[in-house]
C-alpha positions in Angstrom: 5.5 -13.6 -2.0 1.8 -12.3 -1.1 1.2 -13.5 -4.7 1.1 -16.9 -3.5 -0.6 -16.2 -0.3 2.3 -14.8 1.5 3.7 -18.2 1.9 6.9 -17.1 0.5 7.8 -14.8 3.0 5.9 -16.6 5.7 8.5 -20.0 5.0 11.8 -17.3 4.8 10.6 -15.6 8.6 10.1 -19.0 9.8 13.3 -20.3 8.4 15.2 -17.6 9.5 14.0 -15.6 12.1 11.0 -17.6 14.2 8.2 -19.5 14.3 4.7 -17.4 14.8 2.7 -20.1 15.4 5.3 -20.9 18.5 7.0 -17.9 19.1 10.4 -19.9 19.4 12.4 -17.2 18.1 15.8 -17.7 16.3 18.8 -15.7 17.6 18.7 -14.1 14.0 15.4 -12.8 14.8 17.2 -10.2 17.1 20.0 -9.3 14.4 17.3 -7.6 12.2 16.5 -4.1 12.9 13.2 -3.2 10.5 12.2 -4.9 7.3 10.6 -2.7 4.6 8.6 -3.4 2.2 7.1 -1.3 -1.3 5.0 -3.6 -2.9 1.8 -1.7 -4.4 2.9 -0.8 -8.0 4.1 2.7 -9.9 3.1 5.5 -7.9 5.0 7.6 -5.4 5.9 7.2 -2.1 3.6 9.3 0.4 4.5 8.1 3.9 4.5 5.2 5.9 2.3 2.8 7.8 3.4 2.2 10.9 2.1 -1.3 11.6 1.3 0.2 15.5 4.4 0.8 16.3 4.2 4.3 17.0 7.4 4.6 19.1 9.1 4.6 15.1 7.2 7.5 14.2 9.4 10.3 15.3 12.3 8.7 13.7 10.1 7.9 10.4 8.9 12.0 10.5 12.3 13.1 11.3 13.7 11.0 7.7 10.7 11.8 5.7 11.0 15.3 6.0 14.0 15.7 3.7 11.6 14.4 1.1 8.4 16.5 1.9 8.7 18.7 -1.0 8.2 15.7 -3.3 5.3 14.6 -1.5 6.2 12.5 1.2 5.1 13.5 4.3 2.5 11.0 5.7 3.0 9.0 9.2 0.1 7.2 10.5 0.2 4.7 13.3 -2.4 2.2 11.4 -2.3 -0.9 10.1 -2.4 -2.1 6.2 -2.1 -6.0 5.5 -2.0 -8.4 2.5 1.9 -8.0 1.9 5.0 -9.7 2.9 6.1 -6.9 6.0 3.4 -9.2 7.8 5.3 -12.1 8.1 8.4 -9.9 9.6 6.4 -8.6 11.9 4.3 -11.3 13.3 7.6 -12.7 14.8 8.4 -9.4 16.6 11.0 -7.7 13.5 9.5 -4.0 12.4 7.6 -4.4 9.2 7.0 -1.7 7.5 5.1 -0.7 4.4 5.1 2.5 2.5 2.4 4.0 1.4 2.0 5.0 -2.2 -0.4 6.9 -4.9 -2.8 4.1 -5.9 -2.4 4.5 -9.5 -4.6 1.5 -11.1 -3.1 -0.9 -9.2 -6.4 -1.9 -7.0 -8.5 -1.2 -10.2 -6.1 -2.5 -13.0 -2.7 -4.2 -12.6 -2.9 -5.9 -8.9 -2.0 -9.7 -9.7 -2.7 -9.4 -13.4 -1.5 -9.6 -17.0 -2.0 -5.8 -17.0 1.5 -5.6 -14.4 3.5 -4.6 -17.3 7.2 -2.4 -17.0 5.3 0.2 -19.5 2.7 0.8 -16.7 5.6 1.9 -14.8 6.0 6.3 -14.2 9.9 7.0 -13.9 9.9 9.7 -11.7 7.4 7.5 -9.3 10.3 4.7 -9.2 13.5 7.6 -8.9 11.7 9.2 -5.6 10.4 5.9 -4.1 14.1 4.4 -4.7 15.3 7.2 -3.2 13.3 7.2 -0.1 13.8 3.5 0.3 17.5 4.1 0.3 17.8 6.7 2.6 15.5 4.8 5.3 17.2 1.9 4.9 21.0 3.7 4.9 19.5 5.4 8.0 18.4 2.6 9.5 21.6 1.3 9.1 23.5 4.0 10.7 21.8 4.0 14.0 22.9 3.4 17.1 20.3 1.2 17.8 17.4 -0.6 16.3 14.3 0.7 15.2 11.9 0.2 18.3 10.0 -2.7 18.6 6.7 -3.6 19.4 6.2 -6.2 22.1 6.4 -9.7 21.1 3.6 -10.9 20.3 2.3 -14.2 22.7 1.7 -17.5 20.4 -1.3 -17.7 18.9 -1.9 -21.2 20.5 -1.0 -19.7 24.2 -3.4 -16.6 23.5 -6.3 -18.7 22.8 -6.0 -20.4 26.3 -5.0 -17.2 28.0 -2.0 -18.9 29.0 1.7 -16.6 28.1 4.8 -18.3 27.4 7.6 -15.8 26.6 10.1 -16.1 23.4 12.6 -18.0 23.1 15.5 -16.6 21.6 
């Protein structure tokens, strides 16, 4: 969990799916097609952040549109950090995060004793569940995965400009 400092979902990616640090990828890693995560309180769902992988964004425009008459409409290519879709996609899986109406979670319930289920709006939680389900039935019916970024090279083999590839 990011509460912790993301070491929650850090540990599960590189139990599972690869190590970042290495890039020694599990065969796992190439089972999962996008990993999506709505993490920033009440408030609706407006669009998506695309993390930079802008080869998604058709397919993202093309499932939000159903959903554009209850606000959702929003595809941007830029990155937003400090939640667990990092971890996902530091070892080359899609991670996604939606983007939703702040509410007074930066200002009021963000990691505090304020996070409380009456701070929660209904219809916020009916259209964000909603939207989550369809992208991630959608997902699921495609012929192939969501497009992915390239792997990224170690962190280690960057430094010294020297590239190993992934091992899967």
């Amino acid at each position: 969990s990011e509460e912790q400092g993301l070491f929650g979902s850090r540990g599960y990616v590189a139990k599972h799916f690869g190590d970042p640090k290495t890039m020694v990828l599990t065969p796992d890693q190439k089972k999962i097609s996008a990993y999506y995560n709505l993490d920033n309180g009440t408030g609706k769902i407006r669009g998506v952040y695309l993390q930079g992988n802008v080869a998604a964004g058709p397919i993202f425009k093309s499932w939000l549109t159903p959903f554009a008459d209850l606000g959702a409409t929003t595809i941007t290519a830029s990155n937003t950090g400090g939640t667990d879709h990092q971890a996902f996609d530091a070892v080359g899986i899609p991670g996604f995060q939606f983007i939703q109406d702040p509410m007074d979670y930066s200002t009021r319930t963000h990691h505090s004793n304020m996070d409380t289920y009456d701070r929660l709006v209904e219809d916020d939680l009916k259209q964000a569940a909603t939207i989550v389900a369809s992208f991630v039935y959608n997902t699921s019916q495609r012929d192939a995965q969501i497009p992915r970024k390239e792997l990224p090279a170690a962190p280690a083999a960057a430094a010294t400009g020297t590239a190993t590839p992934a091992r899967n």
